[in-house]
TORNUNU-216942 format. One line per 3 residues: for each residue x, y, z of C-alpha. Coordinates in steps of 0.1 Angstrom, whole numbers. Layout:
<recs>
X/Y/Z | ...
</recs>
This chain:
<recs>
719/1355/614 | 719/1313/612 | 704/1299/647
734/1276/658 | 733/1248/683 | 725/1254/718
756/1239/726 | 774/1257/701 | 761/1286/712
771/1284/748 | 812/1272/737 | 813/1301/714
793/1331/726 | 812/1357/711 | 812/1343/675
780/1341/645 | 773/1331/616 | 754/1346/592
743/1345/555 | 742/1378/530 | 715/1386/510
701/1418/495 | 667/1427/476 | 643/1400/463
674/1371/474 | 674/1381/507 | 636/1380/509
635/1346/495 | 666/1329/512 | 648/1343/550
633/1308/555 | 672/1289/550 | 653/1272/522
687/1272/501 | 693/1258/466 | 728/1272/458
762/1267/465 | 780/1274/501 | 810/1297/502
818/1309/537 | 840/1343/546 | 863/1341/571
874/1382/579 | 907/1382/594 | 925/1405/623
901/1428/633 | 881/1422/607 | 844/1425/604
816/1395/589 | 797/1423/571 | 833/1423/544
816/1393/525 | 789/1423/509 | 821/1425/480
819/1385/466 | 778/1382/478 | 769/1413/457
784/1408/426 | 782/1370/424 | 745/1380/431
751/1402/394 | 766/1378/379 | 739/1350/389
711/1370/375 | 731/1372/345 | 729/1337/337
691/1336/350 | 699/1319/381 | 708/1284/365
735/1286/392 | 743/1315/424 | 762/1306/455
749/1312/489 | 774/1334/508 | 779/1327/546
806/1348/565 | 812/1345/606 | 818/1370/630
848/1368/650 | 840/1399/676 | 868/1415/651
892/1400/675 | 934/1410/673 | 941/1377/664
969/1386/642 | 987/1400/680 | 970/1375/701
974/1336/692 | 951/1322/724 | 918/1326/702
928/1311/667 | 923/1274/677 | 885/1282/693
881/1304/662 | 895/1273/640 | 864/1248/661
841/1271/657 | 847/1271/620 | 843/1239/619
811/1238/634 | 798/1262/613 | 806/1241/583
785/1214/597 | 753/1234/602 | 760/1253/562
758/1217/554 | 729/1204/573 | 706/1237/557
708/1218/522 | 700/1181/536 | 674/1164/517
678/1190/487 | 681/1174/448 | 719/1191/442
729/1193/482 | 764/1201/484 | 794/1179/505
814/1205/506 | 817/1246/511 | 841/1266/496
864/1290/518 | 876/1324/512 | 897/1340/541
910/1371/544 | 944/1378/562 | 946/1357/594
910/1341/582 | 932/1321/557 | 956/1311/583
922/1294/603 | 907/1279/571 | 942/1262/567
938/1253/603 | 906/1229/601 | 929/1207/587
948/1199/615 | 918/1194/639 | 914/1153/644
879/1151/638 | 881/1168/612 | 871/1155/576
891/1169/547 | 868/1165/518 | 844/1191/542
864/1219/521 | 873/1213/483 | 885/1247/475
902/1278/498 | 909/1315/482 | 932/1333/508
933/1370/504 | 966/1387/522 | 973/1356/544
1005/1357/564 | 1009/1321/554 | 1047/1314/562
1053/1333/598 | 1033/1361/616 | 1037/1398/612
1046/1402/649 | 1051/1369/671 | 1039/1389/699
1032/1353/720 | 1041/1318/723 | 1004/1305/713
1007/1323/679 | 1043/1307/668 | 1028/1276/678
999/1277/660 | 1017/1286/627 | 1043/1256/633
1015/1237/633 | 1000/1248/604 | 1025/1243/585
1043/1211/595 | 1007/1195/592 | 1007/1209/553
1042/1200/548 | 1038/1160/561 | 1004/1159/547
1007/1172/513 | 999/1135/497 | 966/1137/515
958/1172/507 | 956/1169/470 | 918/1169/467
919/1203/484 | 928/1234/458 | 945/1264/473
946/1301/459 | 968/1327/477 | 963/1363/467
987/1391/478 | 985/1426/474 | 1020/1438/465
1039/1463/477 | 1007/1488/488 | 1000/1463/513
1021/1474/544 | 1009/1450/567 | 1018/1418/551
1043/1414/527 | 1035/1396/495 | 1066/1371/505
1047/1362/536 | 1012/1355/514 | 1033/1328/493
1024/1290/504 | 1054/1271/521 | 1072/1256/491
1075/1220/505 | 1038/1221/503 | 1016/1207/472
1031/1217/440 | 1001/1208/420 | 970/1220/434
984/1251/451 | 990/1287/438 | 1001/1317/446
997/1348/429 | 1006/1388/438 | 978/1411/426
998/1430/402 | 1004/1398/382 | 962/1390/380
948/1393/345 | 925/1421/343 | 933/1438/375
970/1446/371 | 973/1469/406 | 988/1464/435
959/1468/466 | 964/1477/506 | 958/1453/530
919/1460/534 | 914/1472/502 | 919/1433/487
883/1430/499 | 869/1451/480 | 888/1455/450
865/1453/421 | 890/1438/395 | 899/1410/419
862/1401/432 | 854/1399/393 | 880/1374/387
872/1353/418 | 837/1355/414 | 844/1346/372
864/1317/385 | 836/1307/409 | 808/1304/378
837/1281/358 | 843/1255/383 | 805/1244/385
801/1213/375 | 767/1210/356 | 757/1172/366
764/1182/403 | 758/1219/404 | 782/1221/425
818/1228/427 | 834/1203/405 | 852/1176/424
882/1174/400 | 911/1189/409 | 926/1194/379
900/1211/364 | 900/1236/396 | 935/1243/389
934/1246/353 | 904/1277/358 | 927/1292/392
954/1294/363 | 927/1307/337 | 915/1336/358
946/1344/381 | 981/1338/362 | 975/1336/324
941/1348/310 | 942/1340/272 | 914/1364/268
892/1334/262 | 859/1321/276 | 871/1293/301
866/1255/283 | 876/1226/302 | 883/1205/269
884/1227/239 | 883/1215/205 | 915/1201/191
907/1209/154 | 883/1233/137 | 872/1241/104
877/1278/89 | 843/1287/75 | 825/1315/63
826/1335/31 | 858/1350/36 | 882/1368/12
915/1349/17 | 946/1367/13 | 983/1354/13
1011/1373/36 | 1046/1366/30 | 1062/1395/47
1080/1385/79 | 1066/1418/95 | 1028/1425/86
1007/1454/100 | 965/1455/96 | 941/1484/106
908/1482/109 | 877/1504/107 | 839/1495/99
849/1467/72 | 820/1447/64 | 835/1421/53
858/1392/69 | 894/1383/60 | 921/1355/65
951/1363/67 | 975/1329/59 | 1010/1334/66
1030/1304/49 | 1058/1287/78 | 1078/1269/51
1100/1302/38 | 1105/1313/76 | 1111/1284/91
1149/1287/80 | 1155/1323/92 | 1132/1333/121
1126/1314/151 | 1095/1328/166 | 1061/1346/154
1047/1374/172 | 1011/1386/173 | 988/1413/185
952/1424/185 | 942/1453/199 | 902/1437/197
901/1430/232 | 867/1406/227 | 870/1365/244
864/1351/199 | 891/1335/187 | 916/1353/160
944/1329/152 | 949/1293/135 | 979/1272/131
967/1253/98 | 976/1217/98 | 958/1207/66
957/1232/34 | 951/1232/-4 | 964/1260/-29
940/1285/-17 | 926/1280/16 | 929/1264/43
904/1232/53 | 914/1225/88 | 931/1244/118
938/1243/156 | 928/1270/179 | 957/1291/190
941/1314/208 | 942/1297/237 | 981/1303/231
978/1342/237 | 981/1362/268 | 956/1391/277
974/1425/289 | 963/1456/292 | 958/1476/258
959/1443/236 | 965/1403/233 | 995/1388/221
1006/1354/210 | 1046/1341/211 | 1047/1312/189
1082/1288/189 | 1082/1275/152 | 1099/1247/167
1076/1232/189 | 1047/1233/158 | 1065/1210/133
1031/1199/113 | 1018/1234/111 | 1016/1251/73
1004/1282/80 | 995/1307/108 | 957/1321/97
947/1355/114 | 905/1359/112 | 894/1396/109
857/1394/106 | 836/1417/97 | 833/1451/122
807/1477/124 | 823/1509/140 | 849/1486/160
888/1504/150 | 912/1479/160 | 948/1473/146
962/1437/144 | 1004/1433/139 | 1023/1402/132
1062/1395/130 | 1089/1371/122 | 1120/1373/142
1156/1355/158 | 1146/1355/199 | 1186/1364/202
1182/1394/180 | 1146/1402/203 | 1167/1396/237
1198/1422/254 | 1214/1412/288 | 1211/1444/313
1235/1438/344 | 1224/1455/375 | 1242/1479/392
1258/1471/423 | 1244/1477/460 | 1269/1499/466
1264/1524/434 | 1240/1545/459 | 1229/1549/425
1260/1568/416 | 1260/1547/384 | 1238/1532/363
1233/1508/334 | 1224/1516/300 | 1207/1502/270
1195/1513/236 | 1168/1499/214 | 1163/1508/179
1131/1494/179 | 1126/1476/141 | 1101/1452/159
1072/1448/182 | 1088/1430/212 | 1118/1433/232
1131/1414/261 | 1154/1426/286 | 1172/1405/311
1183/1416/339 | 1207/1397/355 | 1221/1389/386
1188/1400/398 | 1179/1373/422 | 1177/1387/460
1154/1408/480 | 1180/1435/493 | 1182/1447/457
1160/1474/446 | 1162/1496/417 | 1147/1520/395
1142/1519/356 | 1137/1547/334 | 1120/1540/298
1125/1571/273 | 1107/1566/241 | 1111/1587/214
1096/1582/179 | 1106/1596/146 | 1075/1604/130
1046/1624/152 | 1017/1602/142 | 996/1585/168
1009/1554/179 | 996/1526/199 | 1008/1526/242
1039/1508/250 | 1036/1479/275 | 1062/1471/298
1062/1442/319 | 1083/1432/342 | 1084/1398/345
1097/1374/379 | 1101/1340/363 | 1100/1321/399
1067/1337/413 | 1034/1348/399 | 1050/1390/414
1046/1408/374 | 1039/1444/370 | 1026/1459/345
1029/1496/329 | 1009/1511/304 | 1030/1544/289
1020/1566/259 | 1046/1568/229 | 1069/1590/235
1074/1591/273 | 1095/1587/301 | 1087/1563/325
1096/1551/361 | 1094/1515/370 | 1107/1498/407
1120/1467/402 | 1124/1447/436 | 1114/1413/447
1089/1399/471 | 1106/1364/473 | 1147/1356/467
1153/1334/436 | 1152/1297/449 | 1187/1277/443
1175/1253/421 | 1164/1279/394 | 1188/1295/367
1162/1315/352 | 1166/1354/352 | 1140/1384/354
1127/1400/325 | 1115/1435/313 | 1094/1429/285
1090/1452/264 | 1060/1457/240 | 1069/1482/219
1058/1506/187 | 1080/1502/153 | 1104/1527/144
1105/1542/180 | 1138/1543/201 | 1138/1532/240
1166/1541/262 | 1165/1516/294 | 1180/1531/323
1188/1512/358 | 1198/1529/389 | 1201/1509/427
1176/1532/445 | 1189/1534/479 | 1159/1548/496
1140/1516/480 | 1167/1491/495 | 1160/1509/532
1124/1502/525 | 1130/1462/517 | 1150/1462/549
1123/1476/565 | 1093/1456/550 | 1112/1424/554
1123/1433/594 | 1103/1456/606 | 1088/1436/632
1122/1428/646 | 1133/1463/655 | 1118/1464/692
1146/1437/696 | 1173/1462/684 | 1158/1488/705
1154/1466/741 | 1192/1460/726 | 1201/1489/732
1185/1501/765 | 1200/1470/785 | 1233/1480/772
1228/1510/781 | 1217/1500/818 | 1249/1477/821
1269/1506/814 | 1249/1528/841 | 1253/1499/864
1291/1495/854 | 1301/1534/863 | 1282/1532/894
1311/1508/902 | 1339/1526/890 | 1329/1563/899
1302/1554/927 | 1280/1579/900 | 1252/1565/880
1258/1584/839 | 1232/1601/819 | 1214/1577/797
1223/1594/767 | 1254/1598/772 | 1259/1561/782
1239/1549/752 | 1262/1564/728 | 1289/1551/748
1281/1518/754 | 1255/1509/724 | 1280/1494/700
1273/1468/674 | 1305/1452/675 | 1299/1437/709
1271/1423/700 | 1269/1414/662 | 1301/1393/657
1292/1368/685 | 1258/1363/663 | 1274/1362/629
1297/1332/639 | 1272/1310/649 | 1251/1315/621
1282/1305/600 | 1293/1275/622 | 1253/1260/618
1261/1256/582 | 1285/1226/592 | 1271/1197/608
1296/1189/639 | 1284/1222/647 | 1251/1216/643
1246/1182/665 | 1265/1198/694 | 1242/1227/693
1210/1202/691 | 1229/1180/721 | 1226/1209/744
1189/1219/734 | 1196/1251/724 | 1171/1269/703
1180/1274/665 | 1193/1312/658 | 1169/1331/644
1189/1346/616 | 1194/1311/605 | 1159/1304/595
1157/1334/579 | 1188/1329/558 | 1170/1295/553
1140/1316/543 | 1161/1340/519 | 1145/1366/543
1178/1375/554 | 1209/1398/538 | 1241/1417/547
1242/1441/568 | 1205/1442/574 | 1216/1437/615
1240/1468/616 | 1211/1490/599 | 1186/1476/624
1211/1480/655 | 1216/1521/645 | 1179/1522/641
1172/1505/675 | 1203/1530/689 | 1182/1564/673
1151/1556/683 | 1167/1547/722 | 1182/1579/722
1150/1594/712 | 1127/1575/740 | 1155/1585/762
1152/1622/754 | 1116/1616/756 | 1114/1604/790
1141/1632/805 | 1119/1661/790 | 1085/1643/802
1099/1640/835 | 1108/1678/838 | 1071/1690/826
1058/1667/849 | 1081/1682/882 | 1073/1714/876
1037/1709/875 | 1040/1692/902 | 1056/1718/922
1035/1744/915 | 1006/1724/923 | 1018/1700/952
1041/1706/979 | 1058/1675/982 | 1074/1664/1013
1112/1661/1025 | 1121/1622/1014 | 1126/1599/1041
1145/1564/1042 | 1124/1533/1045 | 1122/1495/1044
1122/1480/1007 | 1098/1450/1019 | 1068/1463/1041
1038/1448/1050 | 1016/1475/1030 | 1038/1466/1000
1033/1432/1003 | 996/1430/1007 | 1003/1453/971
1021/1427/950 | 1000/1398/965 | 967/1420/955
982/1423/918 | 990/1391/916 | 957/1379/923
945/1406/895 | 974/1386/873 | 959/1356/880
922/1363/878 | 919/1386/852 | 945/1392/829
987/1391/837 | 990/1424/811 | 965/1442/830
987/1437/863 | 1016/1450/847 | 1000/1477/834
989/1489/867 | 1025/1484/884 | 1036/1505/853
1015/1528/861 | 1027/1528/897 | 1061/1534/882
1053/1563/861 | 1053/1584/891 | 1080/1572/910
1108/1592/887 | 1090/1620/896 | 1080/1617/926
1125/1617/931 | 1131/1643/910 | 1104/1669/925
1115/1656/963 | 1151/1659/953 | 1145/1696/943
1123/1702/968 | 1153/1694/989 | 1178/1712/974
1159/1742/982 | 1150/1734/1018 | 1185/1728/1024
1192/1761/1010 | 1169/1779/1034 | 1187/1763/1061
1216/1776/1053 | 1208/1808/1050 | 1190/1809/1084
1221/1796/1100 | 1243/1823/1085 | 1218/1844/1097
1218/1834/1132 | 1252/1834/1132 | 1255/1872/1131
1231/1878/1164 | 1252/1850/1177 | 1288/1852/1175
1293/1835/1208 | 1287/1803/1191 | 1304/1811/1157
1326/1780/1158 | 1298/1753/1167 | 1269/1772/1138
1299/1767/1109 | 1307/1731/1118 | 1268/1724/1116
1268/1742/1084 | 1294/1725/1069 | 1277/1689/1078
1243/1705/1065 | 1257/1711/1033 | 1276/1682/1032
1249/1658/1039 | 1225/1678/1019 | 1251/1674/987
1255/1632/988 | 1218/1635/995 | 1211/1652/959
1237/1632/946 | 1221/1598/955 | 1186/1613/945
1199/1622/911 | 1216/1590/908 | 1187/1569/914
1161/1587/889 | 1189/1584/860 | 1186/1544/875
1148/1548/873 | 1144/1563/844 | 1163/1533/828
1144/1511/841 | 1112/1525/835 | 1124/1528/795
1130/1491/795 | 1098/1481/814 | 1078/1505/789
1085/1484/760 | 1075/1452/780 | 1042/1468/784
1037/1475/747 | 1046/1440/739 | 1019/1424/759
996/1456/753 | 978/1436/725 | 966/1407/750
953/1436/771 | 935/1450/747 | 920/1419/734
913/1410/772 | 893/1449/771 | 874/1442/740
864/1401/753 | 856/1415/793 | 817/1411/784
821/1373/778 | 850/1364/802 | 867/1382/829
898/1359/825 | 919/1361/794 | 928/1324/789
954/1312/778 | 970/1345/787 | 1005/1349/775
1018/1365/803 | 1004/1355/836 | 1033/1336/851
1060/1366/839 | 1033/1393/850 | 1037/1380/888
1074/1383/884 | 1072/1414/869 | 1053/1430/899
1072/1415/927 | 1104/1431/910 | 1091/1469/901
1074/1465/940 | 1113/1465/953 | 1128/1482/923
1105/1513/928 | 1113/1521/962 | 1150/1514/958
1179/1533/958 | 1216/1534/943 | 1229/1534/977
1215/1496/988 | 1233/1485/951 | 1267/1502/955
1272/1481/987 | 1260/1446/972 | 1286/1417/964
1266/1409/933 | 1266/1445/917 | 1298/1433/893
1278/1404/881 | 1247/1427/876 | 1269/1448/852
1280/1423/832 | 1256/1402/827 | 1229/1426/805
1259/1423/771 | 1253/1386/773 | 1215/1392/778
1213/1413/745 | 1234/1390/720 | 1209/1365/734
1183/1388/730 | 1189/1392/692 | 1200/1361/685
1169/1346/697 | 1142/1370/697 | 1139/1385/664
1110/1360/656 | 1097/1355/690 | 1097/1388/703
1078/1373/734 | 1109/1362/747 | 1120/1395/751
1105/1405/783 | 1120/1377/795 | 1157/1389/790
1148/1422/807 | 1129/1404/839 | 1162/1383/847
1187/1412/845 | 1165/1434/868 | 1158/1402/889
1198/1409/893 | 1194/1445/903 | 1168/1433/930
1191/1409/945 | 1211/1434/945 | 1193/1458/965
1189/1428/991 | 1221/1411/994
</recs>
């Protein structure tokens, strides 16, 4: 643990910094008397300081490998593993702190012969997001940080916009990176995603705002990294082995050896980020390598002037060139095509630029031209673009129990490359698309076109079948996503049948034509059969990774429609319906969606647009996310029926809950007969003035949590009292029938009191079953307010130990409205509503209310609650006036 400033200390006292170490380097480095190179962790939501062990360990490895001529010092802050990623109040004291911390990593090299200027930064999910934050902070000097690695990072929006504080923070963010991008060149940014195993943040989200620096920021999917080729979970990131390696590899290439320090040229930063994360030429990284080279050794040279040439390889002892002449292919072919299945970082192939009748005297490296994959390295050269070259020269040298094959080919790319159309949405995968390749050569591309939006999603089928049984080398297919670093690769043995999903964690941008590939890398004289199918349950999941977050939306959506119906028949029948039974009656898309749809079309024209902006109205938020290419057809009426099955469901719910609840209650409890009071008494009173005080004091989710609680029981409390008196009414009757016999005398007066028993006992009923159906919609909406602001509670639970007030607390203001409302709205009947003047308004006014609600709240579901408190501020006034 690093002693901070007393003063530091004191602002931040739930947050550390500390510095990894293990064995004989943690011994050593106990007396801060540091020599390397800073890189501070940042863990993200939740997320604990001890995640840096990944990066310190085998960096740690890898500097004893090079004898400790350089090592990095790894730092990494504890953030009391706070839910930052639900609760935006804490990122900008997180983002300070931070910053202080950088100033005391830097003050522990002062007066040291390489001290460092500036620390390197790798964050993990919403640890990113704060790293990118210290540059928005006034005081704040930018050359502090020369070089961020985000790892999962919700760059572009937040999973869940549970609260205002969090939008704001990520507008900030990003309109500071957007405005400032000239001034942010010096700083190099790497964004790693995981791909489609990470559920919690979707790769799209990990990509950097586009507007941002084009030059010195990348952004790569984990599928697509040289050498690690797999998708990883959200956590998992961390601690995948494959990725540390290449982060830590990249780490070792950008020290600069005058400085010993992270080299201050940005283009060298970028040119390794690419090295290690997009292309890996299965080459030691050199920042300038040799232009020319000369070809020596004792080796047997040997002429090829077949346009398709194949070389195996087992203990040869001695070394070969290989020279394939240009000049008599030039004419017919228009590419070469290479592979070596020595996966070793030497260099294998030459374009010869000067040559005499049997060798050649001087060559350029084009090794540096070939691309690493799984099984093997290959090299795609366009003859075109090497005009001066003579001859391609393959080096074999000499092996000692190494088995390796090496391949070569001529070919037309037009004869190399078939168009594949996909099949439609609406196949349901009914139909598919079908290609055959004769495969004569070693690579085939297959384009599939009008691939270009994230609703699609399909699956391909590779069937290889091969003439002769010998053992052939694995097939590699790729597919490729020309517009983002998102590849995947396959390994499959020859012959096989494999399963690929093709789907897309960004749309394809307007201003690129280019289309997505499926490279294949295939064995000779073997036949593929490319299949392509929409996979429907694949296009639900899209909808689902992309919107997820929006559904509590659909599902409030629902409910309030729900309650305007209830309130609605209570007008025309004087009888409050059954929830489900008004759901499914009132629930309907159409009244909400169309409303939406047409003011998302009339934004596109700009008379529209102004007027809009005149009356400061918010921009929809399907708009953005069509802006975003986040959005697609019919994605709302999917997310409406799922809202309107999982209200049924929670309705359902509630209904049984409440029965299993009443009849343990009865057994247990004798409840008494219910009796008529005031709505607004002093006891209540003193109540919500008590919970408000708790609202403001403490923490406004905490209030409403209690009032919920409150409310739990007052369903019920109605439903066993109801039954109760039901049966007490019952036993009345009875005994007055009874009496009646002994008394017949006063036959006439006993029936006429019977008859206004039962009478009055049967509106009685009616009114109690009418209000629970009332209270148990009310108490479905107000449950889903409560788990929207449960994440501020449970930060405010884990933080009590430091502060008894949550500040800034999201909901302190709306949780003192909340509680005066649910005060009233508990101990209220249908009867006071029925009467009220403002009933008709209170019916109508939730429709409205939800095509606001979803036109506005998808990506601030904060604003939810809001809705819900001004239609039952309604009902309230209802029960009043």
């Amino acid at each position: 643990k690093i002693k901070l400033p007393k003063k530091t200390a004191k602002r931040y006292p739930a947050y550390e910094l500390y510095l990894y170490g293990e064995g004989n380097y943690a011994e050593e480095n106990k007396n801060l008397l540091l020599t390397g190179i800073p890189v501070l962790f940042l863990p993200g939501n939740a997320g604990s300081y001890k995640q840096v062990r990944s990066l310190g360990s085998i960096a740690l490895r890898k500097a004893e490998d090079v004898d400790f001529k350089y090592h990095f010092n790894f730092f990494s802050v504890n953030f009391n593993e706070e839910l930052v990623a639900l609760y935006g109040g804490s990122l900008q004291q997180q983002t300070k702190f931070v910053h202080e911390c950088i100033k005391v990593i830097l003050k522990l090299y002062r007066d040291r012969e390489f001290a460092p200027t500036s620390v390197a930064i790798v964050g993990h999910s919403m640890g990113g997001l704060v790293a990118r934050a210290l540059l928005t902070l006034k005081n704040f000097k930018p050359e502090l940080i020369n070089l961020l690695i985000t790892q999962a990072t919700p760059h572009v929006a937040p999973v869940m916009p549970l609260d205002k504080y969090l939008t704001d923070f990520y507008t900030a963010v990003n309109n500071h990176w957007i405005l400032k991008a000239q001034d942010l060149r010096n700083l190099t940014t790497l964004s790693v995603a995981g791909g489609f195993r990470d559920y919690q943040v979707r790769s799209g989200l990990a990509f950097l705002p586009r507007l941002s620096q084009h030059d010195s920021a990348l952004s790569v999917v984990s599928s697509a990294v040289p050498r690690a080729w797999a998708s990883t979970d959200h956590l998992s990131i961390v601690w995948c082995k494959e990725l540390i390696l290449a982060t830590v590899r990249a780490f070792f290439d950008l020290i600069d050896e005058k400085t010993r320090q992270i080299t201050e040229d940005p283009k060298k930063r970028m040119s390794v980020l690419n090295h290690h994360f997009v292309r890996h030429p299965a080459k030691i990284f050199e920042e300038n390598p040799e232009a020319f080279t000369e070809l020596t050794g004792a080796f047997i040279w040997i002429t090829v002037k077949a346009s398709k040439w194949t070389y195996s390889l087992y203990n040869d002892s001695d070394g070969k060139y290989f020279t394939f002449p240009l000049a008599s292919h030039r004419k017919s072919y228009s590419h070469v095509y290479c592979e070596n299945s020595m996966l070793d970082t030497s260099s294998w192939i030459y374009g010869c630029v000067n040559s005499n009748s049997s060798m050649c005297l001087e060559a350029t490296d084009l090794s540096w031209r070939a691309e690493l994959l799984p099984t093997t390295k290959v090299v795609i050269l366009k003859l075109q673009d090497y005009p001066s070259l003579s001859h391609i020269v393959i080096q074999v040298p000499p092996t000692v129990g190494n088995k390796y094959t090496l391949d070569c080919e001529f070919f037309k790319e037009d004869s190399r490359t078939v168009q594949l159309p996909v099949t439609h949405l609406f196949s349901f995968g009914l139909s598919s698309s079908k290609i055959l390749l004769n495969s004569t050569g070693l690579l085939y591309n297959v384009q599939l076109q009008h691939f270009n939006q994230i609703y699609q999603a399909f699956k391909i089928y590779i069937e290889s079948h091969c003439q002769s049984l010998k053992e052939r080398k694995p097939s590699v297919y790729r597919l490729h996503i020309p517009w983002s670093h998102e590849d995947s690769i396959i390994v499959a043995k020859v012959p096989s049948f494999t399963e690929i999903s093709a789907k897309l964690h960004i749309a394809q941008p307007e201003n690129d034509s280019r289309i997505p590939e499926l490279n294949i890398y295939s064995s000779s004289d073997c036949q593929y059969e490319v299949i392509l199918k929409t996979s429907l349950l694949q296009v639900l999941g899209q909808i689902i990774r992309f919107h997820a977050g929006s559904l509590p939306v659909y599902i409030v959506s629902n409910i309030l429609l729900t309650y305007g119906g209830q309130l609605s028949t209570l007008i025309s029948t004087g009888q409050c319906s059954d929830f489900s039974l008004e759901l499914v009656r009132t629930a309907k898309p159409y009244k909400v969606e169309p409303l939406i749809s047409i003011v998302v079309f009339l934004q596109g024209f700009n008379w529209f647009r102004e007027i809009w902006q005149s009356l400061s109205l918010p921009e929809v938020d399907a708009a953005v996310l069509s802006s975003r290419d986040a959005w697609f057809p019919l994605v709302s009426l999917i997310l409406f029926l799922f809202g309107t099955g999982i209200a049924y469901w929670s309705g359902v719910f509630f209904s049984t809950s409440l029965r299993l609840f009443s009849s343990l209650w009865l057994t247990l409890i004798r409840p008494t007969v219910p009796q008529k009071d005031k709505l607004i008494t002093p006891r209540r009173l003193c109540g919500v003035l008590s919970l408000a005080l708790v609202s403001w004091t403490t923490c406004g989710a905490f209030a409403v949590f209690i009032i919920y609680l409150q409310y739990l029981f007052k369903p019920v409390h109605v439903f066993v009292a109801s039954v109760f008196y039901f049966q007490d009414s019952d036993h009345s009757k009875e005994t007055s029938q009874n009496s009646s016999i002994h008394t017949v005398k006063n036959q006439s007066s006993m029936d006429s009191i019977s008859e206004a028993t039962q009478s009055l006992s049967n509106s009685t009923i009616a009114e109690a079953v009418n209000s629970l159906k009332m209270h148990v919609t009310i108490l479905n909406l107000f449950t889903w307010i409560v788990l929207l602001n449960l994440p501020s509670l449970i930060y405010w639970l884990k933080n009590l130990r430091y502060n008894v007030r949550l500040d800034p607390d999201p909901c302190r203001s709306t949780a003192i409205i909340i509680v005066c409302i649910l005060e009233i709205l508990m101990n209220s009947s249908t009867s006071e509503v029925k009467s009220s003047k403002l009933l008709k308004i209170a019916a109508k006014v939730p429709l409205p209310l939800s095509v606001a609600m979803l036109a506005f709240g998808r990506m601030h579901l904060y604003k939810v609650p809001h809705f819900v408190i001004f239609s039952l501020l309604l009902h309230v006034l209802c029960c009043i006036v």
